[in-house]
C-alpha positions as a printed NumPy array, in Angstrom:
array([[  1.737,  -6.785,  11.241],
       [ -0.528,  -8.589,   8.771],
       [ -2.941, -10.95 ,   9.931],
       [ -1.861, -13.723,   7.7  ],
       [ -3.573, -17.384,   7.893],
       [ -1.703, -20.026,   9.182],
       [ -1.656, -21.283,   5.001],
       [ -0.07 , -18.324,   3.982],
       [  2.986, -18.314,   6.357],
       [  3.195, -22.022,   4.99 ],
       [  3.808, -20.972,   1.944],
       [  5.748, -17.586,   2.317],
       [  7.851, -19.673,   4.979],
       [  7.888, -23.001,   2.331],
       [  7.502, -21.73 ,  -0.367],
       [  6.924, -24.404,  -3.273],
       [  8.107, -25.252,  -6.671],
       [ 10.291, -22.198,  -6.666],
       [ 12.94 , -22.062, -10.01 ],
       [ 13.029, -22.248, -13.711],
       [ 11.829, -24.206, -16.388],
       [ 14.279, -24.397, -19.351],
       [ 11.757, -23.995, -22.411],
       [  8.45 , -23.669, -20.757],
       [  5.826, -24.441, -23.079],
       [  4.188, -21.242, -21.833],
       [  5.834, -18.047, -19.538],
       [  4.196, -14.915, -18.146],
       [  6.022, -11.958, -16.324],
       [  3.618,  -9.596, -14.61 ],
       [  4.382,  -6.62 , -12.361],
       [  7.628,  -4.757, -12.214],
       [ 10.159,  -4.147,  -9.374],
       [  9.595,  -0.588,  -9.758],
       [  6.18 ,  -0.915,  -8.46 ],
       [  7.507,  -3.335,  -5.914],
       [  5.755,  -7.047,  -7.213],
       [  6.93 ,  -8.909, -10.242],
       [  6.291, -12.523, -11.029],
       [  7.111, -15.008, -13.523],
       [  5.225, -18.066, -14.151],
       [  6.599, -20.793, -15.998],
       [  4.556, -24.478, -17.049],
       [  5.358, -27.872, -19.074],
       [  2.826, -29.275, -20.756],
       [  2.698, -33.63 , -20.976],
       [  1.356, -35.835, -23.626],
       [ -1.837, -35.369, -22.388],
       [ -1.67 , -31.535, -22.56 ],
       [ -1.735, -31.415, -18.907],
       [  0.651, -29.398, -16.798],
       [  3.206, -31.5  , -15.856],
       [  5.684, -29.237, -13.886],
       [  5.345, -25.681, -12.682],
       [  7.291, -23.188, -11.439],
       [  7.943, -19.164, -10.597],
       [ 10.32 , -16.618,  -9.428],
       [  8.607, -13.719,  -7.676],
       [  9.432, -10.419,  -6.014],
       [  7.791,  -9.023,  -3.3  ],
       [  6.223,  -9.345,   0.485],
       [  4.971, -12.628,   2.046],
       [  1.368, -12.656,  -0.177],
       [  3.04 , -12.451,  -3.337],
       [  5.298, -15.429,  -2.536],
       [  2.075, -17.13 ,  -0.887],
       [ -0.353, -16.625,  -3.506],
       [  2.629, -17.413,  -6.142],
       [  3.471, -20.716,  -4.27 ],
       [ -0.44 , -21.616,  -3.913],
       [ -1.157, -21.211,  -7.598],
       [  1.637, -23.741,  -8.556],
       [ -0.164, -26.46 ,  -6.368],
       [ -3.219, -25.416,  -7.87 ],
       [ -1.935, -25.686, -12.061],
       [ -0.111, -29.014, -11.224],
       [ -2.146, -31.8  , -13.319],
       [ -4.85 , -29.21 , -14.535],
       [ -5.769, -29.168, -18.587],
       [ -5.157, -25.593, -20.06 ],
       [ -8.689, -25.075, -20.23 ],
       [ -9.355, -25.998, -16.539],
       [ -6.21 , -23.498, -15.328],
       [ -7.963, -20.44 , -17.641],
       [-10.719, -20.664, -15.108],
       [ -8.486, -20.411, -11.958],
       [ -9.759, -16.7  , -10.801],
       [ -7.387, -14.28 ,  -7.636],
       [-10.816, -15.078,  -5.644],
       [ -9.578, -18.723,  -6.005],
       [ -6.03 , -18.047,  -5.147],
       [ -7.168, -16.565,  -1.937],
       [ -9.606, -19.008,  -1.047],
       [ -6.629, -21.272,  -1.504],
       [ -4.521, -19.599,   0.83 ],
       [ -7.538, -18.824,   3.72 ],
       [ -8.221, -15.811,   2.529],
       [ -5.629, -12.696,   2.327],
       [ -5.282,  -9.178,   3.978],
       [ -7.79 ,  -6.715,   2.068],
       [ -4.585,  -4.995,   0.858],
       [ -3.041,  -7.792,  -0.351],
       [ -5.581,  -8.359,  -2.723],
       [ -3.379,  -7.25 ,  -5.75 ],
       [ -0.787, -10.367,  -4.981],
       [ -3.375, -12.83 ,  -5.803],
       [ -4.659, -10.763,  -9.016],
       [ -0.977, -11.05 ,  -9.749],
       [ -0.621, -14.489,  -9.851],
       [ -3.942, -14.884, -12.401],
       [ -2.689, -12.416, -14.569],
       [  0.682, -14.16 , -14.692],
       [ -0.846, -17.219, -15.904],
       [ -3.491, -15.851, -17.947],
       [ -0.135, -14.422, -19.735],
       [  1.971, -17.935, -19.808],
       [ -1.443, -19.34 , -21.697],
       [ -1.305, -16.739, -23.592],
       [  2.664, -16.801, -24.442],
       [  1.956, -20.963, -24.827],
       [ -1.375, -20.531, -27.272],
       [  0.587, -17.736, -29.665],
       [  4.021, -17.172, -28.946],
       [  3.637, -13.826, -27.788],
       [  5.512, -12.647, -25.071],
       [  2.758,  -9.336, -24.274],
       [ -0.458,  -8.899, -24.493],
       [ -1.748,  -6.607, -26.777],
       [ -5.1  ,  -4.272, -25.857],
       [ -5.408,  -1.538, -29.048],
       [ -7.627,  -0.279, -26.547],
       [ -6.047,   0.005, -23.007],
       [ -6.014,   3.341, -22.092],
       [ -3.753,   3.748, -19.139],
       [ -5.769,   5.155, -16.032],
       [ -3.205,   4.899, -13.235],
       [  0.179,   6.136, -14.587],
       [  1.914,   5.391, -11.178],
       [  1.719,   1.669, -11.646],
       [  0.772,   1.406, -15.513],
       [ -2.726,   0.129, -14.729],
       [ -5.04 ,  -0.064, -17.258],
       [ -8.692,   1.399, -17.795],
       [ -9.748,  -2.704, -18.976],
       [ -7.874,  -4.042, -16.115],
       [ -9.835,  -2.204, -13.707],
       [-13.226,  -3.118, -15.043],
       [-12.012,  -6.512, -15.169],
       [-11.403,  -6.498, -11.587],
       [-14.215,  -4.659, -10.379],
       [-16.68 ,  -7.188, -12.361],
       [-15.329, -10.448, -11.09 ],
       [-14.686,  -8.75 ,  -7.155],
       [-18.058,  -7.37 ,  -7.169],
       [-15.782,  -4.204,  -6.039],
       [-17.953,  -1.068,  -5.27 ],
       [-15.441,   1.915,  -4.064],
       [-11.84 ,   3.333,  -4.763],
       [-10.116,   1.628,  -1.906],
       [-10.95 ,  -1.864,  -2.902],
       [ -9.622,  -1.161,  -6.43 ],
       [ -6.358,   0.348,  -4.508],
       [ -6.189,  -3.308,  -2.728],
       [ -6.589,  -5.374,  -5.819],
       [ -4.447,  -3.834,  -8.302],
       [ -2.58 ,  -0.832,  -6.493],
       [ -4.317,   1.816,  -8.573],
       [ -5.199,   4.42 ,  -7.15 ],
       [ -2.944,   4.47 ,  -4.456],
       [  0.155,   6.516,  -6.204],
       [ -0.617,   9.772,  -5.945],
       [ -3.669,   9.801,  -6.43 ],
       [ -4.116,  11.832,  -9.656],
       [ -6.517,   8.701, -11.689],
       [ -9.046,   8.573,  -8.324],
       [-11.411,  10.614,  -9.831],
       [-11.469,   8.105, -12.948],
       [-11.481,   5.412, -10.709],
       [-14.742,   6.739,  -9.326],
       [-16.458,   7.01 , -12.585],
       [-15.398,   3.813, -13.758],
       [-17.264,   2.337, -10.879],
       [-20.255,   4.362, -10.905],
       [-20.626,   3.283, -15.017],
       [-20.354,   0.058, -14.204],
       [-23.391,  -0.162, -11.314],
       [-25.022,   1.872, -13.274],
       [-25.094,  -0.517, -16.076],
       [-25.663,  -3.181, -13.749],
       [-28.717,  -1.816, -12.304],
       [-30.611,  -1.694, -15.878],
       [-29.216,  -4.986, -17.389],
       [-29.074,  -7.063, -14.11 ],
       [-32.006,  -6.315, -12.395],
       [-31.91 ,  -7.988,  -8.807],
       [-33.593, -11.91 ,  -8.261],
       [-37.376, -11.326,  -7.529],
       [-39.255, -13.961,  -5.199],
       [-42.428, -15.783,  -6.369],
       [-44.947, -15.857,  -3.356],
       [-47.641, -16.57 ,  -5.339],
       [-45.708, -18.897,  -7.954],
       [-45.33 , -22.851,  -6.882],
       [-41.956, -23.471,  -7.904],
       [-40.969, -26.898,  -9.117],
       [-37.8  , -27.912,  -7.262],
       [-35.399, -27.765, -10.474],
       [-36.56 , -23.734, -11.017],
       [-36.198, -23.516,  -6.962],
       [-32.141, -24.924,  -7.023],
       [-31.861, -22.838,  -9.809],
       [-33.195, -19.681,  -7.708],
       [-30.556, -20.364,  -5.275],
       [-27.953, -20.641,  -7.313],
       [-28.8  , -17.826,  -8.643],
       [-29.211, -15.684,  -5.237],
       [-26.123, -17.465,  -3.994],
       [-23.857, -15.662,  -6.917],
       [-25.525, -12.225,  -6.905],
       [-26.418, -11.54 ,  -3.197],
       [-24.147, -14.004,  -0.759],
       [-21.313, -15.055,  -2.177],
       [-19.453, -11.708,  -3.474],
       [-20.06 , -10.43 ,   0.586],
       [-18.39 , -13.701,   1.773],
       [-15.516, -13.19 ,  -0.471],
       [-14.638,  -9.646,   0.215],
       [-13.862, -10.736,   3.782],
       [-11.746, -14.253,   2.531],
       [-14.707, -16.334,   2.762],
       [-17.195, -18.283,   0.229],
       [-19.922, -21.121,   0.99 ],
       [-20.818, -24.239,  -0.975],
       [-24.053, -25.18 ,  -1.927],
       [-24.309, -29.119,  -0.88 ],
       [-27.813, -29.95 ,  -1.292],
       [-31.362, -28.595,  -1.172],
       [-33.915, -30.684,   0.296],
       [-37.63 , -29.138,   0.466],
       [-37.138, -25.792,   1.644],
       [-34.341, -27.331,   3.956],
       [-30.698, -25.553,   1.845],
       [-27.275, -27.583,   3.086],
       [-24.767, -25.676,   2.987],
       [-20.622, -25.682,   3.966],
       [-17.996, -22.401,   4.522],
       [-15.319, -21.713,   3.074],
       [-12.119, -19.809,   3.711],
       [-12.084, -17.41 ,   6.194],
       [-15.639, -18.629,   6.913],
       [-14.943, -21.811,   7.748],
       [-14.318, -22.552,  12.085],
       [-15.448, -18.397,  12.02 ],
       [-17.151, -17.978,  15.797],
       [-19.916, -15.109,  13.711],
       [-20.435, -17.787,  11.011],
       [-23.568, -19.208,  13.161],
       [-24.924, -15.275,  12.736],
       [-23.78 , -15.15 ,   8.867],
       [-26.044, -18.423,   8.568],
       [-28.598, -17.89 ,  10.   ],
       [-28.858, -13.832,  10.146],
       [-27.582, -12.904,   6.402],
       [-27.411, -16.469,   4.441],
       [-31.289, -17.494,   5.199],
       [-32.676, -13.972,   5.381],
       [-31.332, -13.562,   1.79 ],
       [-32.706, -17.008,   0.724],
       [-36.149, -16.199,   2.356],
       [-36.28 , -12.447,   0.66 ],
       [-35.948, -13.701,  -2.541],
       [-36.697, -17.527,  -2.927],
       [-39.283, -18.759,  -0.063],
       [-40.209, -17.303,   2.955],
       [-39.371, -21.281,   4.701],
       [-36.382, -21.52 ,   3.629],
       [-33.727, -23.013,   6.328],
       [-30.529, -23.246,   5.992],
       [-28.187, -25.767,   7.788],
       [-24.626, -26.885,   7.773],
       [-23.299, -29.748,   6.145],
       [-22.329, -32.743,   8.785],
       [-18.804, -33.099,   9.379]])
């Protein structure tokens, strides 16, 4: 049995805005029953170019009707250009996080509406890569696609490529490519990203020391939170004092008093001031 949050049941149980839109202004299909997911993802756009009504019709376990269900409520009233920056890692904050294996439901449900904007903006029904080579024949995954979600996962190894996109986990032929795939990209990211430095000997004005943290927030902390259905919020810096809330799975966590202080802070004091604190937001 999956260990579903009590939001996901909601919405595999309740599912919301579940139909068809008789002519969308923009429709995506993703997935196929063969491989055992498939959604479509429908929207109407108002006046105001905002989304006015949403809607899908999905196949598959209690994520993909979850994360379909959550990323309606999440479209409804949003501009075009605010639902192109709707990410999976938002879908399962959304939903409090999902099963590491369910990943792939929630990368479904971006990829269905990246394809409905993409069906509104030009009238295409598919999306056309002249350079997708096809890495995992079992489920017609796609050299770019993987990349794509090994970048924005801040993935590092075959089995969390198998969770968010299934490939990998046919027979196991494209593994090998998998592997390499990975390795190119941390190797690339190792000479054109090197890691945040600290300045002991640098006074740093308290714009460039916000920005530090920001900065150490995105690279070091928050891709660990998210790979277990968590995230954090930077609220306010004051001095060397850093307010923070959790998110997702994070959030009412018994270990997250051991995350703050233990991994959060020790991260912040490596690389931005050895003083830093770090304390929860009031409630």
């Amino acid at each position: 049995m999956w260990d579903y949050s009590d939001t996901v049941m909601d919405h595999f149980r309740n599912p919301r805005n579940v139909g068809k839109i008789e002519n969308p202004d923009g429709s995506g299909t993703v997935g196929s029953l063969a491989c055992g997911d498939a959604l479509t993802l429908m929207f109407k756009l108002d006046e105001n170019k905002c989304i006015t009504d949403v809607k899908f019709q999905t196949f598959g376990c209690a994520s993909a009707i979850a994360s379909s269900s959550a990323l309606t409520e999440m479209l409804a009233g949003k501009t075009i250009e605010e639902a192109e920056k709707i990410t999976n890692k938002d879908i399962a904050a959304f939903l409090g996080g999902l099963p590491d294996q369910k990943m792939h439901c929630s990368v479904m449900g971006r990829e269905a509406l990246e394809m409905a904007i993409h069906n509104y903006k030009t009238g295409e029904t598919i999306m056309k890569q002249l350079d997708d080579h096809i890495v995992c024949t079992c489920f017609g995954i796609s050299e770019n696609e993987i990349r794509r979600i090994i970048t924005e996962n801040s993935i590092t190894n075959i089995e969390e490529v198998t969770n968010y996109c299934k490939a990998g986990g046919g027979c196991g032929m494209c593994q090998s490519d998998i592997q390499k795939i990975i390795d190119q990209i941390e190797s690339d990211k190792a000479t054109t990203t090197p890691p945040p430095q600290s300045s002991p000997n640098k006074k740093l004005t308290n714009l460039q020391k916000i920005k530090l943290i920001e900065e150490v927030v995105e690279r070091e902390i928050r891709p660990r939170l998210q790979k277990d259905g968590g995230d954090i919020e930077l609220i306010d810096v004051v001095g060397n004092q850093v307010i923070i809330a959790f998110r997702g799975m994070c959030a009412g966590c018994q270990s997250s008093g051991f995350t703050k202080q233990d991994f959060i802070e020790a991260k912040l004091r490596e690389f931005v001031n050895p003083e830093i604190s770090v304390t929860e937001e009031e409630k």
